[in-house]
Structures are given as C-alpha cells and as structure tokens.
C-alpha positions in Angstrom: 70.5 103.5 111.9 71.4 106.0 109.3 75.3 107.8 109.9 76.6 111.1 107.8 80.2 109.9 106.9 83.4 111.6 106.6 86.2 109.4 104.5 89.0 111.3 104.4 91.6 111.9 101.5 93.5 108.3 102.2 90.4 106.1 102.4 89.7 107.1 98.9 93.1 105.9 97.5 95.7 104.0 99.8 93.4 103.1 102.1 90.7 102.2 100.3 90.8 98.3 102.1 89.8 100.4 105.0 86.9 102.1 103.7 85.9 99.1 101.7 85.6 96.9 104.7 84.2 98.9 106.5 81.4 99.8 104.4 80.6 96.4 104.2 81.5 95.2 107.6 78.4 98.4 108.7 76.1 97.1 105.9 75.8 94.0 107.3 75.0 95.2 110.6 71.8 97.3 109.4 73.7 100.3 109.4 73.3 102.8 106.1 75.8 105.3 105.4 75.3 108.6 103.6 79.0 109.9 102.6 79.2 113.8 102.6 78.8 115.9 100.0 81.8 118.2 98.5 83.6 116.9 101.9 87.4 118.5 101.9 90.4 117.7 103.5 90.0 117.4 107.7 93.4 119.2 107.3 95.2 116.1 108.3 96.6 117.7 111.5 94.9 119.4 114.6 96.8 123.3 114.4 98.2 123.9 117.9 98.7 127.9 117.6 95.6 129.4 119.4 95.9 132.1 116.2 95.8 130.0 113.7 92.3 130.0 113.0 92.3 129.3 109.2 93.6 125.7 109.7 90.0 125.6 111.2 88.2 126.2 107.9 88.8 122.8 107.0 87.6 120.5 109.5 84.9 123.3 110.3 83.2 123.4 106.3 82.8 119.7 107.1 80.4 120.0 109.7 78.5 122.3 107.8 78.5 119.5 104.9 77.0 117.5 108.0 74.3 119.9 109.2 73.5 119.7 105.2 72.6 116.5 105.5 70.0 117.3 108.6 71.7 115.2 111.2 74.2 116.7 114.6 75.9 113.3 114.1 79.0 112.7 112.1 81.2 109.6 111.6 84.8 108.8 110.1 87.1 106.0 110.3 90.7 107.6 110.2 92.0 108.2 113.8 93.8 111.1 112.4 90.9 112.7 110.8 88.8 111.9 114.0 91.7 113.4 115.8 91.5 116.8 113.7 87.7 117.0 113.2 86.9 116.4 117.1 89.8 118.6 118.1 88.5 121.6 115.9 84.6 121.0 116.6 85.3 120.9 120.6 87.2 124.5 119.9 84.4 125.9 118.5 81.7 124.8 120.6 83.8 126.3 123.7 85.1 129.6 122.2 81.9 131.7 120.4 84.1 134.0 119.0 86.2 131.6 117.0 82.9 130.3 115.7 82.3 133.8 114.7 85.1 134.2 112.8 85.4 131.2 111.6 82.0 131.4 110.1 82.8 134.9 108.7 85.7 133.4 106.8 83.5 130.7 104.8 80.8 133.8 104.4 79.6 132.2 100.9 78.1 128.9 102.8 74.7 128.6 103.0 74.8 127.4 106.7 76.3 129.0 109.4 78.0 125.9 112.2 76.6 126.6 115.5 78.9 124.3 117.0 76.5 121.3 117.0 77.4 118.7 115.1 79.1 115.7 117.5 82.3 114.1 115.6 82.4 109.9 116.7 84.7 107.3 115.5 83.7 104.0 114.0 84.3 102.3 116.9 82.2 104.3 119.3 79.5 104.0 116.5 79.4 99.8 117.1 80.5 99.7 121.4 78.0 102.8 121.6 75.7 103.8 119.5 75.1 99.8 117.6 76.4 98.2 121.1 79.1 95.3 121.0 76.7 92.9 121.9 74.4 93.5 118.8 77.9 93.2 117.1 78.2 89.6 118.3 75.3 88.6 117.5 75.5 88.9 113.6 79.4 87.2 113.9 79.0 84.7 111.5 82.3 83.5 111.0 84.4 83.6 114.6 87.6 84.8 114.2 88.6 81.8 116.4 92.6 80.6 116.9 94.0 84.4 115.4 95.7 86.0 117.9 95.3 89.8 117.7 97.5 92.4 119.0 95.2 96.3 118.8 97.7 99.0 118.1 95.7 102.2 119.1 99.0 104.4 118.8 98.3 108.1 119.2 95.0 110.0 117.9 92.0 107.4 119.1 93.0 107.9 122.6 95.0 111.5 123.3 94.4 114.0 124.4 92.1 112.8 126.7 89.4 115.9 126.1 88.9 114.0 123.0 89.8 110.6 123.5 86.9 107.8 123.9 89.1 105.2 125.7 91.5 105.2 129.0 94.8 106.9 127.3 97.6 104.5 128.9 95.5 101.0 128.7 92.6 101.6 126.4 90.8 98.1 125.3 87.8 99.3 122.9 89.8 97.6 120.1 90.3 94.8 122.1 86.9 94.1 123.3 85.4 94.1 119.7 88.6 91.9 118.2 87.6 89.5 121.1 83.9 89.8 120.2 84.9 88.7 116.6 85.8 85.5 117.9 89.8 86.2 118.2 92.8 86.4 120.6 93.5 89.6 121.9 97.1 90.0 122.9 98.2 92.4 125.1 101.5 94.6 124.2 103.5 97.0 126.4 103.9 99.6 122.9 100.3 99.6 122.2 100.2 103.4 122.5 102.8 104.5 121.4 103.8 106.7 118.6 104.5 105.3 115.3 106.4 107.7 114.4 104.2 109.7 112.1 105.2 111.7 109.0 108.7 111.2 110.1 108.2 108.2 107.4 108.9 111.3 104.5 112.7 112.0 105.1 113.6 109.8 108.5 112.7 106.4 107.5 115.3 105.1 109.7 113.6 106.4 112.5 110.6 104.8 111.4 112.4 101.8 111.4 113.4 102.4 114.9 110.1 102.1 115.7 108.2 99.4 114.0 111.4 97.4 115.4 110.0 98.1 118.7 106.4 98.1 118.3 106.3 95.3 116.2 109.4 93.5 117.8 107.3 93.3 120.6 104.3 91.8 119.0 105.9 89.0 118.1 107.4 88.4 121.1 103.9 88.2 123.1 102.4 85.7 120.3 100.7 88.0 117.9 100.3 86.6 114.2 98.7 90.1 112.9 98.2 93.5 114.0 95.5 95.9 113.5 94.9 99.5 113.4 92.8 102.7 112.7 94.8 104.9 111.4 96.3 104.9 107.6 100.1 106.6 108.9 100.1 104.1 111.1 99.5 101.3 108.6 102.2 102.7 106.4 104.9 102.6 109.0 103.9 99.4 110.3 103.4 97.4 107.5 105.4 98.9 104.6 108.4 100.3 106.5 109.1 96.0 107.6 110.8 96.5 104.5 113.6 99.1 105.8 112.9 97.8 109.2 114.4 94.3 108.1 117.4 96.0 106.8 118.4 97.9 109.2 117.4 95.1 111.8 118.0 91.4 110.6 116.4 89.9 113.5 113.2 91.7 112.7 110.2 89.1 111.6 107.6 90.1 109.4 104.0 89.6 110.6 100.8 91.0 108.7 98.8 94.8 109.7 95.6 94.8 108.9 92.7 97.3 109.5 90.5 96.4 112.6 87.5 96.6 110.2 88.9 94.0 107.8 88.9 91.7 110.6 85.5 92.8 111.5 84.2 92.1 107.9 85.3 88.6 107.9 83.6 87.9 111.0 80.5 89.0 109.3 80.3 87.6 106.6 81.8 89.7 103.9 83.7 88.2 101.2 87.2 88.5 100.1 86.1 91.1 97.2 85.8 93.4 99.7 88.9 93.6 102.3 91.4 94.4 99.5 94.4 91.9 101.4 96.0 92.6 98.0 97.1 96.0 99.4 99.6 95.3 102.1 103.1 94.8 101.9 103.2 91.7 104.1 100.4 89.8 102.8 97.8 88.8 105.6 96.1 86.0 103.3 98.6 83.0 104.3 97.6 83.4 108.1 93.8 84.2 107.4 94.0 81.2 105.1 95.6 78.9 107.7 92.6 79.7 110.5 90.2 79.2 107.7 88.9 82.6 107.6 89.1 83.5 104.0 
C-alpha cells in the first residue's frame, strides 16, 4: 500500500514524536508513505461563515498537492488537520460553485480540484483500509498489563458528516489499543473538549479541564492516556503543571500519542517514539511493563 501524506505544521516541530512513530509504526506494517510536496498550512481551523471562502484556499491547494501525486487518496494524522481538510473537501464536492471560485482564486496552479480527492485519518487507514486484524498480526511486542484510557476529544468524531466513529461512545482507538495487546479503560470525559486554544491567555481554564478529564482517568485505573491530536496533547500533558497548582489533589499520569503505543507493539525502537518530549515522562511506566 502506498498513501499521499499530509503532516501538518505541528508534526514537524512539537509533535514530531507523533509523526516519528508513526512513520515507523506504518513502515513496519508494509505501508510506504509519500509526504506532499510544497504542502501548506490545513489552516488549523474549519471557517464556519458560509462567505468566507478564502479560508478554503488552504486546505483546498492541499488536495491539489494530492492529485499531484496521481492518487484520490490522502492521509494525515492530526485530528485537527483531518478535521479542517475533510470539512473543506466535503464543501467542495457538494457546492460546484465554491469549487469554482475557489479554483479561480489559486488560478496559477497547474491543476484544477474537482472535488475528488477523499481526506482519511490514520486510524481509518489501519481499521479500514490495512484492517485491525492485519494489525495484530505483526504485534510483536503485546502491550500486555498497560491500562489505556483513548481520549478522542473533539475533531476525530464531530460533526458527524465527517466523523468516522459513533460521536458519544466512539471505540476505534480502543479497539486498536486493545489489539496492541493493552487495557482499554473506559472514561465518562472521553469526548469532551479539551479546551482548545483557550491554552493561550485562559490557562486556568485549561486547568479546569485536564482536572476533569484527567481526574477521571485516574480514578477508573488508567496509567497513561493517549490521543490524536497535538492541542490536545498540550493541554493534557503540559498544562498538569498549572493543573497541579491550581488543584493539589491532581495526580500526574503520562499522554502519549496512540501511534507511540502502536510503535512499540511493533517493534520499533526507542529512537523513534521521542518519550523525551513530554512533560510527564511516560518511560518509568513503559519501563515497568517491560515495553521499552
């Protein structure tokens, strides 16, 4: 299998643990990657104002960067990017003279989008398009005795047009963490907003939140979280900072990417899930399972 891939501005610095594990976690499983060429910005956020077409030239150029590379199929990681790209694409296969203008606006590209390039997320790539149970049966090192709470907060899963999982109780994240061998553990906040780029001038509200998301991780078990999206790995793993100030009771407990996980099970080595970058360092409870 061969996938066109959009990274995204965050998997290229903060996040790069993400993209690195990922990378690995898909070479393993036969899968090669071809990253876009002069890819931009998705434009981070899906533009609500039905005239507000130039927030569309973003997402939009990127599927002509796809079509470039002769394939209707394109892949990212980033729930937020997935979010915005999907959104856009589904406007502009629905509404012909948005496409037009759109298309009018980038007049210097060589291509002009027809609306057919079809936007998938990482994890419909391996429960869809690579099946779970081809995933399972490269697991090489069982993620056995970790207990796993999936935090799918807002973008994988809403609105629904776009979503690829049941928006109140979705499981995909599940399913594959329990694939890898590990615990899943079911959580009442699982979907619920982080609190987004409220994390720029109301970190208190932040903390708010991860006291309650995460607050109730730990009270149903978990020893690590994962997620998809890079906000949501910010506010969940490096606001427990503020969060512990603000709340004394609040316990610390490692946020990890779902593909870092997945890596492991795989086989990839340690050199390639950069555990270096979080604030509360996942190593002492992968190290205690025997998993790195």
């Amino acid at each position: 299998m061969k996938l066109a891939y959009f990274p995204g501005c965050t998997l290229k610095n903060h996040a790069k643990n993400f993209e690195d594990s990922a990378l690995c976690a898909l070479n393993k499983l036969g899968v090669e990657v071809e990253e876009l060429h002069r890819w931009n910005c998705c434009g981070t956020v899906f533009s609500l104002a039905t005239d507000d077409l130039i927030h569309h030239v973003a997402p939009v150029r990127n599927m002509i960067r796809a079509k470039e590379l002769n394939t209707d199929k394109l892949m990212t990681m980033c729930a937020m990017c997935y979010n915005t790209l999907k959104r856009s694409n589904e406007r502009m296969k629905k509404d012909a003279e948005s496409l037009d203008i759109i298309n009018d606006l980038m007049y210097e590209e060589e291509v002009k989008y027809k609306g057919d390039v079809e936007v998938l997320h990482l994890l419909e790539v391996l429960r869809d398009g690579i099946h779970f149970t081809a995933v399972s049966e490269k697991i090489k090192t069982p993620l056995q005795g970790l207990k796993v709470a999936s935090y799918y907060g807002c973008y994988l899963v809403r609105p629904k047009e776009i979503g690829f999982d049941n928006q109140e109780n979705p499981t995909i994240l599940d399913e594959l963490m329990a694939l890898c061998g590990a615990t899943p553990i079911d959580f009442p906040y699982k979907v619920e907003c982080c609190g987004a780029y409220l994390t720029v001038d109301k970190p208190e509200i932040i903390a708010e939140r991860t006291n309650q998301i995460i607050g109730s991780v730990v009270k149903k078990g978990a020893e690590v979280v994962v997620v998809s999206c890079p906000l949501c790995a910010f506010n969940l793993d490096q606001r427990q900072k503020v969060t512990k100030k603000i709340f004394p009771d609040f316990k610390n407990i490692p946020v990890l990417y779902f593909t870092q996980l997945l890596a492991i099970s795989l086989g990839c080595s340690e050199n390639d899930l950069g555990l270096n970058l979080h604030h509360i360092d996942p190593r002492p409870i992968l190290k205690e399972k025997g998993l790195i």
